[in-house]
C-alpha positions, 0 to 999 in steps of 0.5 A: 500500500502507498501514501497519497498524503501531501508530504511523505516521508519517504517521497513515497511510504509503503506500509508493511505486507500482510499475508492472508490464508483463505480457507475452504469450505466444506464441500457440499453434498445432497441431503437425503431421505425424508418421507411418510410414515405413520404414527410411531414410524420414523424417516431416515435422513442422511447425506449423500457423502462427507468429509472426514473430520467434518462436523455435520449437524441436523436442522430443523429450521433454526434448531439443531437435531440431535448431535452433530455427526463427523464425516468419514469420507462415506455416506452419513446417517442423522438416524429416523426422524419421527418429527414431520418437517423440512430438514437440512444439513449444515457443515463445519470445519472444526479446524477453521470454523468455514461453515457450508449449508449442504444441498437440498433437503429432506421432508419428513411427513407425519401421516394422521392415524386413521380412524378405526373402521365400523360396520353397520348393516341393514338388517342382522336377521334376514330370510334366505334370498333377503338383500342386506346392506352394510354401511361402512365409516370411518375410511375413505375406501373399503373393502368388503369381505363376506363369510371371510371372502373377499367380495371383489366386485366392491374391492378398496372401493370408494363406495362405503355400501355393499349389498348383498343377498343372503 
């Protein structure tokens, strides 16, 4: 660097050198996994591949899941996630402190518990040749079965009635 001022001393000053390092970031890799399950099931979420001696931490937003896993220069696992949401990875270097967002990310999804099924019917004493209907609830598709057999003209069908004649 050289003085512009109006009467150096020297004619021209030159301040002293300064050497700087630049460190690297962790290199990124893609998030992986997410997905639905039910109610007591998890998702697993990873990273496609690490760094060794990279520190890797789970987010949920803002807030850090579990603890941070090191890189072993493979694929890493966060484990299964039983709480829906979006989730990323952040990278640190523990020997310069560079941090990395890694790429993409992993949605978990929570599906609701469905509700327990009922069965009604139209009548539960019936003469032989007599029709019945059975009224089902508490699902958006159904299967009948009768004496055990699956009636299969009404298979997982959107239809919550099924006639029959006994």
């Amino acid at each position: 660097m050289t003085s512009d001022a109006v009467c150096p001393s020297p004619t021209t000053a030159t301040s002293n050198s300064i050497t700087e390092s630049v460190n690297p970031l962790p290199t990124v890799y893609t998030v992986t996994g997410g997905g639905n399950f039910c109610p007591g099931g998890g998702a697993a979420v990873g990273l496609s591949n690490s760094q060794s001696t990279i520190s890797y931490q789970l987010k949920n937003g803002a807030s850090s899941v579990g603890s941070p896993v090191i890189g072993n220069g493979s694929a890493i696992t966060f484990g299964s996630q039983s709480t829906g949401a979006t989730y990323t990875v952040v990278a640190t270097d523990p020997s310069t402190d560079c941090v990395n967002n890694m790429s993409g990310n992993a949605v978990v999804v929570v599906n609701p518990q469905a509700a327990t099924p009922g069965l009604g019917a139209s009548a539960t004493t019936v003469c032989s040749g007599s029709p019945v209907t059975f009224t089902a609830t508490g699902g958006s598709q159904y299967g009948f079965y009768v004496n055990g057999t699956l009636a299969t003209d009404h298979y997982i069908s959107d239809t919550s009635t099924f006639t029959t004649t006994r």
